[in-house]
Z-matrix of the N, CA and C atoms (Angstrom, degrees):
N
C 1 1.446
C 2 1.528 1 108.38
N 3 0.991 2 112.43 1 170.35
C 4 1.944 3 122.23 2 -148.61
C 5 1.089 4 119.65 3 -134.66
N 6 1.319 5 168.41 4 177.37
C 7 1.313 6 138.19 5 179.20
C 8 1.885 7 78.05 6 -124.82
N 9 1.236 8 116.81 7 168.38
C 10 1.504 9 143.83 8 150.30
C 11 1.085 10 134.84 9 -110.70
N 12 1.660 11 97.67 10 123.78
C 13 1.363 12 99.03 11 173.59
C 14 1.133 13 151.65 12 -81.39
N 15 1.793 14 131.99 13 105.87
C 16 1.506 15 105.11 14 -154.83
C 17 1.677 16 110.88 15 -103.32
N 18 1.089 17 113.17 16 163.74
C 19 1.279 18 117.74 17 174.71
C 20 1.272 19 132.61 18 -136.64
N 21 1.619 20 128.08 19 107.91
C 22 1.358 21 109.57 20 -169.93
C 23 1.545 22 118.33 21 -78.33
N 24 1.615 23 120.53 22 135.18
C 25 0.906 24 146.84 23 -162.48
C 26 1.406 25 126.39 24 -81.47
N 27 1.049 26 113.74 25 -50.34
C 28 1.605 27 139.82 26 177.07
C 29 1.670 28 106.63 27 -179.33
N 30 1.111 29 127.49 28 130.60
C 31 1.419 30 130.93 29 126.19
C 32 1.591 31 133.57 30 -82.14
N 33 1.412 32 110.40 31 135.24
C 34 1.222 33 120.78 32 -152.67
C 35 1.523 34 115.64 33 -136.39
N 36 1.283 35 133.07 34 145.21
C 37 1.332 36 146.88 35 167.37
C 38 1.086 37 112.19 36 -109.77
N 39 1.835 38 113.16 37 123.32
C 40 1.413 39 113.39 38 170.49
C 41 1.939 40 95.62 39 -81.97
N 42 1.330 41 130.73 40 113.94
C 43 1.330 42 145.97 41 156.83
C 44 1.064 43 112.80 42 -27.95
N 45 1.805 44 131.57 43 -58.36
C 46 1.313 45 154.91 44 -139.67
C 47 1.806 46 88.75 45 -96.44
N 48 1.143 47 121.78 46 -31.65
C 49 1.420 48 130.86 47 -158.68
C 50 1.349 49 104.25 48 -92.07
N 51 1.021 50 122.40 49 -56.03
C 52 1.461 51 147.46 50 -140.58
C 53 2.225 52 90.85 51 -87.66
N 54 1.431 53 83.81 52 -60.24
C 55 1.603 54 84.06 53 -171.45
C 56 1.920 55 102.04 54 -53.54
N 57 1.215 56 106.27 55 -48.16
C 58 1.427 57 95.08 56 -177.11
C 59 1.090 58 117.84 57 -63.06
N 60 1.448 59 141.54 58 -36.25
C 61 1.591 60 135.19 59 -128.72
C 62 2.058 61 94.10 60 -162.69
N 63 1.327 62 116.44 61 18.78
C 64 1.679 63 118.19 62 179.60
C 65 1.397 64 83.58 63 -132.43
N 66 1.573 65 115.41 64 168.04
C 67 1.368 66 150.23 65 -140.13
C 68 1.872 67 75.87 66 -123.92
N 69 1.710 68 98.92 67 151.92
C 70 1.624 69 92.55 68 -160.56
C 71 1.792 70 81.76 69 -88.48
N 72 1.514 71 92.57 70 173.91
C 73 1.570 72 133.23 71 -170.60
C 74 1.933 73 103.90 72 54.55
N 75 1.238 74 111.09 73 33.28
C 76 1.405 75 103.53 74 158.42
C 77 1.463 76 126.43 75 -65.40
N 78 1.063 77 105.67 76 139.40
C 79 1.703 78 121.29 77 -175.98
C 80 1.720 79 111.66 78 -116.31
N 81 1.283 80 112.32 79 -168.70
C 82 1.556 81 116.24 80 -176.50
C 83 1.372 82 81.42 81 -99.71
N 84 1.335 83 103.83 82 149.55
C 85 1.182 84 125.73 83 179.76
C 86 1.357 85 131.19 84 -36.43
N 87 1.664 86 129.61 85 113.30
C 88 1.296 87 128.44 86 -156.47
C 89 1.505 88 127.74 87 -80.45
N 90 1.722 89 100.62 88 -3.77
C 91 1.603 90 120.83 89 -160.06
C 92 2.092 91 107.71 90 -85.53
N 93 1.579 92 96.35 91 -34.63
C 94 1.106 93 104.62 92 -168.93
C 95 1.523 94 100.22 93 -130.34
N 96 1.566 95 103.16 94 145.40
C 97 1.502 96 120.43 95 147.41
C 98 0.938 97 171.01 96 -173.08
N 99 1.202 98 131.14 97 172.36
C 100 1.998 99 120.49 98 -162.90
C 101 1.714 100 111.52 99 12.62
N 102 0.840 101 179.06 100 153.67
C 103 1.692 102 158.85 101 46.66
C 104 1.380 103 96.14 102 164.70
N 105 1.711 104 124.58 103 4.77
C 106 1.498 105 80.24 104 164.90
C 107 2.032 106 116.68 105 -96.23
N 108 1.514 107 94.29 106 169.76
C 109 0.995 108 121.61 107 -168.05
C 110 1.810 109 121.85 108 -101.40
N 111 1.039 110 135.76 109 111.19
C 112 1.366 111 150.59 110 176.67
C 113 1.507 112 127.86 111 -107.67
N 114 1.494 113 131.56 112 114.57
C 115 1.094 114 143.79 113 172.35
C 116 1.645 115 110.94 114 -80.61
N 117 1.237 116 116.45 115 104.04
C 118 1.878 117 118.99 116 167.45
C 119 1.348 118 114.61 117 -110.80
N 120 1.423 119 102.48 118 175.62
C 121 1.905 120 113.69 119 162.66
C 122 1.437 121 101.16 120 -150.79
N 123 1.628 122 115.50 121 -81.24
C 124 0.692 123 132.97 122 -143.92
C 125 1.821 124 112.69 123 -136.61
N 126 1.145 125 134.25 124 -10.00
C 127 1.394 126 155.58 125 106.29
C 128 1.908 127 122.05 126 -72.51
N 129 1.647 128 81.02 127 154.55
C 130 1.300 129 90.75 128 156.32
C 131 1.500 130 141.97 129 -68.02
N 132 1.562 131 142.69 130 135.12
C 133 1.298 132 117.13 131 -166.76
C 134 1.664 133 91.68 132 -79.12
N 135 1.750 134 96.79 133 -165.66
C 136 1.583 135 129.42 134 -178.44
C 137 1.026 136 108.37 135 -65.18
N 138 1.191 137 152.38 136 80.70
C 139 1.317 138 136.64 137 169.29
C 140 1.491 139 113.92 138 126.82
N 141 1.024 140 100.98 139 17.94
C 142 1.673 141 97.20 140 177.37
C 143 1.601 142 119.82 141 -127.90
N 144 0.637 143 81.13 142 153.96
C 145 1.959 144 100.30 143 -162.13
C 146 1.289 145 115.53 144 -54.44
N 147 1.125 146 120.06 145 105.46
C 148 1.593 147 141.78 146 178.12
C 149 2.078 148 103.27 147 -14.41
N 150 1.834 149 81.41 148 -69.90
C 151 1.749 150 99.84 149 -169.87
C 152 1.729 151 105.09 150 -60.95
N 153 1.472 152 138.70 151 -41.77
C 154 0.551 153 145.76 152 179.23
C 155 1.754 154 122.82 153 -66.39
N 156 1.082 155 111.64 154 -28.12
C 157 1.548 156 126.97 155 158.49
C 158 1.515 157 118.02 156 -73.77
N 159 1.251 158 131.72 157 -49.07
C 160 1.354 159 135.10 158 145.50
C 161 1.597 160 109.30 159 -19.65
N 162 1.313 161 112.12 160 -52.64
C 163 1.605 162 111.43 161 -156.64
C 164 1.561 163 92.99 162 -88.54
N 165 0.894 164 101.04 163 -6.07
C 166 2.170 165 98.61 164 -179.74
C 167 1.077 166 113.49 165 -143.13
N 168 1.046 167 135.33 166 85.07
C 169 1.389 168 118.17 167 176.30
C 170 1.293 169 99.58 168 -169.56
N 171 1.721 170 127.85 169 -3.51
C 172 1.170 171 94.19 170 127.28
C 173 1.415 172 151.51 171 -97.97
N 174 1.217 173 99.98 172 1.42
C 175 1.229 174 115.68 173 152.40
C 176 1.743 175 122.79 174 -47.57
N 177 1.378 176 107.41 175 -50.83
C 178 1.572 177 108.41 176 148.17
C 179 1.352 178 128.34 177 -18.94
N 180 1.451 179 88.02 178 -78.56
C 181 1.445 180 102.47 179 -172.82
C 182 1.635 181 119.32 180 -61.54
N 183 0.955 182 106.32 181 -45.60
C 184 1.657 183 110.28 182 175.64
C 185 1.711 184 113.72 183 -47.27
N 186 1.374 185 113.00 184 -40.57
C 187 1.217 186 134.92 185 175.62
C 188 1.752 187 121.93 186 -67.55
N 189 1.486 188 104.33 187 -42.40
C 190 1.073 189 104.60 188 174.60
C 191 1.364 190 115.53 189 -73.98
N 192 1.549 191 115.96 190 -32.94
C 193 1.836 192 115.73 191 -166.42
C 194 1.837 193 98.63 192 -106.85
N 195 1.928 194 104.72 193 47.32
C 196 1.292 195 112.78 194 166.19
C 197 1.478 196 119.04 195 36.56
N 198 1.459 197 100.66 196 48.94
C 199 1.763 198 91.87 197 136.79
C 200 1.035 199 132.45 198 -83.77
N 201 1.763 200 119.18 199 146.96
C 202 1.160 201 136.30 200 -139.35
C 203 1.977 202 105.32 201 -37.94
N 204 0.603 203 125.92 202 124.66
C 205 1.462 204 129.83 203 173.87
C 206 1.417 205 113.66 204 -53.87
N 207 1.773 206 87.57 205 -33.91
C 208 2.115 207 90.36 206 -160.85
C 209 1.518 208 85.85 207 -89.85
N 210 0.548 209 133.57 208 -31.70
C 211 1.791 210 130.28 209 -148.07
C 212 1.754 211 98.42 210 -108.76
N 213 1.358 212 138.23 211 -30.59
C 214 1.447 213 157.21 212 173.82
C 215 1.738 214 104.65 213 -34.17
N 216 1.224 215 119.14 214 47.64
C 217 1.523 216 121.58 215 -176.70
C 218 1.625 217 114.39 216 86.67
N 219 1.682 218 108.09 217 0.34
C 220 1.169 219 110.52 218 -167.14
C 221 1.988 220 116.84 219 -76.51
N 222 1.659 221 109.64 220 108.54
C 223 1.698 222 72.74 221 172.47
C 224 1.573 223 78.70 222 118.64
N 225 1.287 224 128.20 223 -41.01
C 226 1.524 225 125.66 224 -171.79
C 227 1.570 226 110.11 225 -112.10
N 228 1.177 227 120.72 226 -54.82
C 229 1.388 228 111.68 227 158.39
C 230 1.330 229 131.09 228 -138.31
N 231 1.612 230 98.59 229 18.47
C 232 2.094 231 114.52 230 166.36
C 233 1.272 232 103.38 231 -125.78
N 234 1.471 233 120.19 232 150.67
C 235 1.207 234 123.75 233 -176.92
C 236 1.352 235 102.94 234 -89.15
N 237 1.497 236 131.33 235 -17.01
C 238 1.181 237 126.92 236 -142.17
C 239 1.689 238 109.40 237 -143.62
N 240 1.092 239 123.94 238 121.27
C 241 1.409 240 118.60 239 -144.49
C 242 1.712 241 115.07 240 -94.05
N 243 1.048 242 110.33 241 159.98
C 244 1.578 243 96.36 242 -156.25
C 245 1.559 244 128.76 243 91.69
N 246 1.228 245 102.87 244 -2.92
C 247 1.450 246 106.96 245 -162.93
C 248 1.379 247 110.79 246 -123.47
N 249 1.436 248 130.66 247 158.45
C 250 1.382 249 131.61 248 168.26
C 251 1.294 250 87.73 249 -131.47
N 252 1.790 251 116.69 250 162.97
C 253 1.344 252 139.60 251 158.98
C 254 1.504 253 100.51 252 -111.58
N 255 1.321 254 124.82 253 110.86
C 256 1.648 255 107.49 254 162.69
C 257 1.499 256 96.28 255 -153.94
N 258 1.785 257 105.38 256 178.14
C 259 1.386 258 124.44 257 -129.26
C 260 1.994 259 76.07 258 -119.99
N 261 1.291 260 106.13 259 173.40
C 262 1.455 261 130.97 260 116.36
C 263 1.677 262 131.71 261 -57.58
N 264 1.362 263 102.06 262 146.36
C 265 1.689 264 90.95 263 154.18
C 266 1.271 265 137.47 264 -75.58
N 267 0.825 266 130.87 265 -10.69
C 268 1.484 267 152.45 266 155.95
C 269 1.574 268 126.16 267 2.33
N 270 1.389 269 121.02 268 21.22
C 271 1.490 270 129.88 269 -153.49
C 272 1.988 271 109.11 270 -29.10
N 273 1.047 272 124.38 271 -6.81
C 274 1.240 273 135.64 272 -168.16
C 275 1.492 274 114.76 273 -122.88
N 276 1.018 275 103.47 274 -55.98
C 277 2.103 276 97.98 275 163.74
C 278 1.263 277 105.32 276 -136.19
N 279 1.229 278 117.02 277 79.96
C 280 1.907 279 120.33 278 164.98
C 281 1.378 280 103.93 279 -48.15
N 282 1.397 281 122.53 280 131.31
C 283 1.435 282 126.63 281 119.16
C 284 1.639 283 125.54 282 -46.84
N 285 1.548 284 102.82 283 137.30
C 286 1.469 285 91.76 284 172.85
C 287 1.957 286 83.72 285 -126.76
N 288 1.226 287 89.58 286 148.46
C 289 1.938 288 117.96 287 167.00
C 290 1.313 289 105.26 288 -120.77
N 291 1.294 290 102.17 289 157.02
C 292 1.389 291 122.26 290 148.22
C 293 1.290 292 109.86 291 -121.43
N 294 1.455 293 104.88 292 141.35
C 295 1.815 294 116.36 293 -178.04
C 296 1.460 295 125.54 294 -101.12
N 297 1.062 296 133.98 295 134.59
C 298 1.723 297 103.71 296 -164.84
C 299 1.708 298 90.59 297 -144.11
N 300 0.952 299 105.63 298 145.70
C 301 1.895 300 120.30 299 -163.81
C 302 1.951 301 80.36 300 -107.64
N 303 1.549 302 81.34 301 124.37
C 304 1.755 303 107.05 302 172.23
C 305 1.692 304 119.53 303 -114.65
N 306 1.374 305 89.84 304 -177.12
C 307 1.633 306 89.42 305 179.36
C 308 1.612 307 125.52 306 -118.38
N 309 1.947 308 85.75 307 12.66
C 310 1.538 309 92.05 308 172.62
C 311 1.644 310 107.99 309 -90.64
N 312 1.905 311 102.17 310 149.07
C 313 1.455 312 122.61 311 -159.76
C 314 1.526 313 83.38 312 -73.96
N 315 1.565 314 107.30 313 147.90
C 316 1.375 315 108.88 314 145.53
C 317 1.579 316 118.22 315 -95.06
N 318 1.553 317 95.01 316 158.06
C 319 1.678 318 96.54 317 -170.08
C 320 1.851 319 95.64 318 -116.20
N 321 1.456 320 110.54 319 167.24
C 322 1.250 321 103.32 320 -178.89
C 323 1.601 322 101.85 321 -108.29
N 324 0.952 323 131.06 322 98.72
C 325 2.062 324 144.63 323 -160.21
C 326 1.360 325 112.57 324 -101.92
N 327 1.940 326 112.19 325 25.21
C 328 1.498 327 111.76 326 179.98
C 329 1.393 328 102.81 327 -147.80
N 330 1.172 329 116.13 328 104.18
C 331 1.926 330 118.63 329 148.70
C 332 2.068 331 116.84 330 -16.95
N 333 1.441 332 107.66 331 81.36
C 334 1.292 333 76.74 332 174.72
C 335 1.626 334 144.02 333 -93.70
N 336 1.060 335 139.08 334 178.60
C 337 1.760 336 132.50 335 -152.58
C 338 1.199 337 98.88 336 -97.67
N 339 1.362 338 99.18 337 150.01
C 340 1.533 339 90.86 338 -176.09
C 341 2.274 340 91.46 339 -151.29
């Protein structure tokens, strides 16, 4: 298994959305932004957003336990293989990432309960 690389992309406010149906002085999302960078597999990293991991992660996962790289959305709606484009759920300020399947090992760095 592989770790993934995530990357935030843009955060964004739909305007048209927000004014009707958001609580006033909403902004794009305050948790994450533009350039940072996150390593996953199989947990969530440090600092990243509960709701927003929900919406990707399996995409993560698929990525981390090497599905096909070439064939992994490649060709149908990424040009570039290895990669995912995906959002948050966020109907009001999506996060967008890009996901990118690496060649660093994941390690397992937790005692688990039993």
């Amino acid at each position: 298994m592989n770790k993934v690389k995530i990357t935030v992309l843009k955060t964004t406010l739909d305007k048209e959305l927000a004014k009707e149906y958001g609580t006033g002085g909403l902004g794009p999302c305050p948790m994450l932004k533009e350039g940072q960078v996150f390593y996953a597999d199989y947990a969530k990293p440090d600092g990243f957003c509960d709701e927003a991991w929900k919406a990707i992660y399996q995409y993560v996962f698929a990525l981390s336990h090497g599905a096909d790289a070439n064939l992994f959305y490649y060709g149908d709606w990424i040009k570039k293989p290895g990669v995912a484009i995906c959002s948050c759920n966020d109907g009001l300020r999506p996060v967008i990432f890009k996901l990118e399947a690496t060649n660093k090992k994941s390690e397992i760095n937790y005692t688990p309960v039993r």
